[in-house]
C-alpha positions in Angstrom: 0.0 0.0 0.0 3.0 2.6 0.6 4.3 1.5 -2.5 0.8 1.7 -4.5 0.8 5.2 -2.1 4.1 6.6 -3.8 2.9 5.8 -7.6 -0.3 7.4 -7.1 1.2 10.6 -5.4 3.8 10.9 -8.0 1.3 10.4 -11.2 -1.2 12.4 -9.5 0.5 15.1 -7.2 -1.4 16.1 -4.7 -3.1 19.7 -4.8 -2.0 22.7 -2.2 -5.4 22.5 -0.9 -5.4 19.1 0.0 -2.1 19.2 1.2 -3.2 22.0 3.3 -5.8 19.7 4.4 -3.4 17.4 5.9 -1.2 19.8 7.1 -4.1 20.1 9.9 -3.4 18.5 13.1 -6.4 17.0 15.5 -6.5 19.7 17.7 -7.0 22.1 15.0 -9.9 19.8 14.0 -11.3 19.6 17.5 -11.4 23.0 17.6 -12.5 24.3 14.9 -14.7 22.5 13.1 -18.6 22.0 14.0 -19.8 19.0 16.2 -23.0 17.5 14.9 -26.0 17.7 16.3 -27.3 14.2 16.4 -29.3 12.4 19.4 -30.0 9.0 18.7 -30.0 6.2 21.0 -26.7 4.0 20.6 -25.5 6.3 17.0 -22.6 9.0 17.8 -21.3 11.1 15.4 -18.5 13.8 15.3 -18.5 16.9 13.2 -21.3 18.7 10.9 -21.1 17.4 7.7 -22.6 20.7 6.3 -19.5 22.2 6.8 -17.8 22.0 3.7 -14.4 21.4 5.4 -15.8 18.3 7.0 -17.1 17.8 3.5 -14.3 18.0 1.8 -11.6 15.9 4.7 -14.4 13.0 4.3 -14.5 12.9 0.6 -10.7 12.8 0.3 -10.8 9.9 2.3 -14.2 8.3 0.8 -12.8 8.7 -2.7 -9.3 9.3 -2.7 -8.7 7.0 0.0 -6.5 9.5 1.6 -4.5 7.8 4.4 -3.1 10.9 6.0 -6.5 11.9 6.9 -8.2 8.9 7.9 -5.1 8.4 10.5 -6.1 11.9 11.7 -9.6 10.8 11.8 -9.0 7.3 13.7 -6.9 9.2 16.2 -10.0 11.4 17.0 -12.5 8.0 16.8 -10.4 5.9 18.9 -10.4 8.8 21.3 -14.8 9.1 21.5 -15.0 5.2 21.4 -13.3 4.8 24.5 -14.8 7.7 26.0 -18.2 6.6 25.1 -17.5 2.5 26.4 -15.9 4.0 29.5 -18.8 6.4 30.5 -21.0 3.4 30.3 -18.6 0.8 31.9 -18.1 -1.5 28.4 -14.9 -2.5 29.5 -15.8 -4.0 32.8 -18.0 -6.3 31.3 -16.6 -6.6 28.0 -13.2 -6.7 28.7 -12.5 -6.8 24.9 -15.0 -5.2 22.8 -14.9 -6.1 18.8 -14.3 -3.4 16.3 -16.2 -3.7 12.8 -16.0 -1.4 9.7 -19.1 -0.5 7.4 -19.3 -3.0 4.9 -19.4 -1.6 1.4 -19.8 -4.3 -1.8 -17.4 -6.1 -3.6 -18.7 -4.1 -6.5 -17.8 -0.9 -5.1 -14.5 -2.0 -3.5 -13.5 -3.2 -7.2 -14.6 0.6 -8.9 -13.1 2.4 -6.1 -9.9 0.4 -4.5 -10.9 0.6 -1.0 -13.2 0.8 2.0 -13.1 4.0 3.2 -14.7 2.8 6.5 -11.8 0.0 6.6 -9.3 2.7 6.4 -10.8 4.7 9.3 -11.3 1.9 11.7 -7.6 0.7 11.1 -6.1 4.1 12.0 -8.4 3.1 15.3 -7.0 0.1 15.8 -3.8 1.1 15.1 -4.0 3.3 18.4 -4.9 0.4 20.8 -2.4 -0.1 22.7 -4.1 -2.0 25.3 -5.3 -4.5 23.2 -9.1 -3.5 23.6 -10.1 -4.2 20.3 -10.4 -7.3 18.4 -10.4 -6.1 14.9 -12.7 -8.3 12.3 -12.4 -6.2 9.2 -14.5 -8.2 7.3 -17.0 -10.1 9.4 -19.6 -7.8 9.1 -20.2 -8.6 5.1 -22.1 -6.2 2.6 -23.7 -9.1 0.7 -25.9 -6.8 -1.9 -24.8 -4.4 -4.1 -27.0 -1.3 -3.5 -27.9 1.3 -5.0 -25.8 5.0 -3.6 -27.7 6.4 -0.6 -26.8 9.7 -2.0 -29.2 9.0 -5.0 -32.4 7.9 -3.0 -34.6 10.2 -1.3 -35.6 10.2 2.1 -35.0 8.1 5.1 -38.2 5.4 3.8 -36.3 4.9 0.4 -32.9 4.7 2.0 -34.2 2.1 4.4 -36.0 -0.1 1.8 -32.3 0.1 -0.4 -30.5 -1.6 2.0 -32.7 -4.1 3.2 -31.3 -7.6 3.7 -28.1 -6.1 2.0 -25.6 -7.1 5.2 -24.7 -10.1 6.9 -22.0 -11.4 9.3 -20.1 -14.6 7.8 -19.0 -16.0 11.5 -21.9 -15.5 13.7 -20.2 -17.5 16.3 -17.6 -14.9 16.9 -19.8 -12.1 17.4 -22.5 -13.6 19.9 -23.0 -12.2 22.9 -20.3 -9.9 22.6 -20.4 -5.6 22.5 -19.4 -4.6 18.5 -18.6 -0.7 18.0 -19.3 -0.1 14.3 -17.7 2.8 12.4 -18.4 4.7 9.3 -17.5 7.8 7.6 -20.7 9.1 7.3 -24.3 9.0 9.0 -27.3 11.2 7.5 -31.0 9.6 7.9 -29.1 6.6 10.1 -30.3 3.9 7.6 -26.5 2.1 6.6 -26.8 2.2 10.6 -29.7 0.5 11.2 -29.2 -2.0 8.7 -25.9 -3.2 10.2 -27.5 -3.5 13.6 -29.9 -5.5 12.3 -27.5 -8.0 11.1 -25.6 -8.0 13.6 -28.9 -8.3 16.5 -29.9 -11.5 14.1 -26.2 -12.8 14.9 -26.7 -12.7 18.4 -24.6 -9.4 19.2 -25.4 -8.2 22.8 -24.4 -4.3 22.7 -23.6 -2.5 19.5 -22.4 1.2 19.6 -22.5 2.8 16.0 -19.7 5.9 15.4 -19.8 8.2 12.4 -16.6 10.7 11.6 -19.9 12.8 10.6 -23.4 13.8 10.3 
């Protein structure tokens, strides 16, 4: 991947803005961007994604597959995952909690190179230390090629797209455990709900869903 990294950066140099972009360190994300504004049982997400900042740092990740910034990103996750699992005292029952990325297709990993979700949750990973994660990246499986949730309408639509689109491949490994789910982006919740509806049907105990942005 460094390697694939280097050709890509040399045949298509990077742009001042984006490099301008990276040049940004958390703090400077922390505290400037917007936090959403989301309230849902179980969901948390970051920043505003109507800020076109946020905007544009996710899409550089989502279709670039920009490393720098998803490592800037997983820093910030890993920090509100164990914030959230200690404030509700995860880790004293589940000593290790299991870490799952949003599925995406196999169609859409073939046109695009990447999970942009994988790439988040390994900069995560890639931060615990204390081994509190056990990292499945692909247990939670997108088993449906679905249409883009940017081109349906409406939370209804969105929900009826994805239907019976995930599964997980080794139920046995997820049962009865607490599964923190991450994804780039959350709007109407639906990607979301879908996942934890595969995973409930698995026999997952606890899931906590985490979004860079909403």
């Amino acid at each position: 991947m460094r390697f694939f990294s280097f050709i890509t950066d040399f045949l298509f140099p990077k742009t001042k803005k984006v490099i301008a972009l990276e040049a940004l360190s958390t703090a400077k994300l922390l505290d400037t961007l917007p936090r959403a504004n989301l309230v849902e049982k179980s969901v948390v997400a970051i920043f505003d994604y109507s800020h076109p900042v946020v905007k544009e740092l996710i899409w550089e990740v989502k279709y670039a597959g920009n490393r720098v910034l998803a490592d800037k990103f997983g820093e910030i996750l890993y920090d509100v995952i164990v914030d959230e699992l200690e404030e509700e005292n995860v880790f004293a029952k589940w000593p290790t909690v299991i870490l799952l990325p949003m599925p995406i297709s196999d169609k859409r990993r073939y046109e695009r190179g990447w999970n942009q979700s994988e790439l988040l949750s390994d900069a995560v990973k890639k931060r615990d230390s204390g081994k509190r994660f056990k990292y499945l990246p692909r247990q939670l499986a997108k088993i449906m090629h679905t249409e883009s949730q940017t081109k349906t309408s409406g939370k209804r639509e969105r929900l009826h797209n994805l239907t019976g689109s995930m599964r997980v491949l080794n139920p046995d490994i997820v049962k009865d455990r607490f599964v923190v789910v991450v994804d780039d982006v959350t709007t109407t919740g639906s990607t979301f709900t879908e996942a934890k509806h595969a995973l409930k049907e698995a026999g997952v105990k606890k899931i906590l869903c985490v979004a860079v942005a909403h």
